[in-house]
N, C-alpha and C positions, 0 to 999 in steps of 0.2 A: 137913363143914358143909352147913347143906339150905338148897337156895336154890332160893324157891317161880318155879313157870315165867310167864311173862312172855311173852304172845303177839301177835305183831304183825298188827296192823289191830282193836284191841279198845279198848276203853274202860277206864281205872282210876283211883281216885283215887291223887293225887298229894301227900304231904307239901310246902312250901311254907313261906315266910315271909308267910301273908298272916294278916291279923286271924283268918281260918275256921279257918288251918291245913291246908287241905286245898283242893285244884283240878282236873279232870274232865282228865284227858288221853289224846291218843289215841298209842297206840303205833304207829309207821309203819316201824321199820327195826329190827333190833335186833343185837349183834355180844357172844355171849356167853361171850368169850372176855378180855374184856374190863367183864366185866358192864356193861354201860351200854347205853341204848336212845335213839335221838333220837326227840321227842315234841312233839305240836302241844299246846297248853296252852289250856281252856277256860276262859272267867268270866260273872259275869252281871254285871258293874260298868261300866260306860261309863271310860273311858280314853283315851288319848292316842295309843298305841300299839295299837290294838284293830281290831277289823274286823269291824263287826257280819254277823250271819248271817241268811240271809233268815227259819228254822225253829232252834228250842232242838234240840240235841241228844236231850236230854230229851223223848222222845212226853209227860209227863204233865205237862210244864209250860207254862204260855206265857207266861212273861217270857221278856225278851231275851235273846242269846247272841251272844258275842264271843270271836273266836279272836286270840292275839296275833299277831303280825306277824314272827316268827321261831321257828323252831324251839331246843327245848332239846337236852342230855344230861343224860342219869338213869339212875341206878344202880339194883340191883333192891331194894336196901333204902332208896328214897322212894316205894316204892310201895303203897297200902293195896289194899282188895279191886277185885275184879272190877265194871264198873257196867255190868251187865245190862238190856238193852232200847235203851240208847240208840247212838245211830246217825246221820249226816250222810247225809238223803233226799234236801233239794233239790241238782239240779244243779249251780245256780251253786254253791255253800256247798261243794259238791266242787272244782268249777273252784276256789274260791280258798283250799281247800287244798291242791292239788296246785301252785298260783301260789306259795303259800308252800313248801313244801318242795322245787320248782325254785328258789326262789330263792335259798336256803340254802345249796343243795348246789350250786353253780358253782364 
């Protein structure tokens, strides 16, 4: 069975149940022994559970960006292509995602 590689500290889109069908996630840990990766999960939607970002992911856009408030598990088949270019600049927006994935993993 071919199962495409999945590399940790990168950007992919992520199958979902949202209206798009699809959500920006960053792969941070991965155990593929077990095919599953834990993942911070990107949106542009304002929410409850959200944690807006100082800078979009996204260098070519400037709407907002919000990271949620916990971390997932994801298998390698919800995962769509590669997203290329984008990347978390500012500091703080690092600071609180390394906040969220300390906080998860206690």
């Amino acid at each position: 069975m071919f199962r495409r590689r999945i590399l940790e500290g990168r950007f992919y889109w992520r199958f979902d149940h949202s209206p798009r069908g699809i959500h920006p996630a960053y792969v941070y840990k991965k155990n593929d022994k077990k095919n599953q990766y834990n993942i911070l999960c990107f949106t542009s939607n304002k929410g409850g559970q959200r944690i807006k970002l100082n800078k979009n992911i996204n260098p070519r856009s400037n709407s907002n960006c919000y990271v949620l408030n916990k971390t997932f598990i994801a298998r390698n088949s919800s995962f769509g292509g590669e997203m290329f270019g984008c990347k978390v600049t500012d500091p703080r927006d690092k600071a609180t995602m390394k906040y969220i994935i300390r906080k998860e993993n206690r």
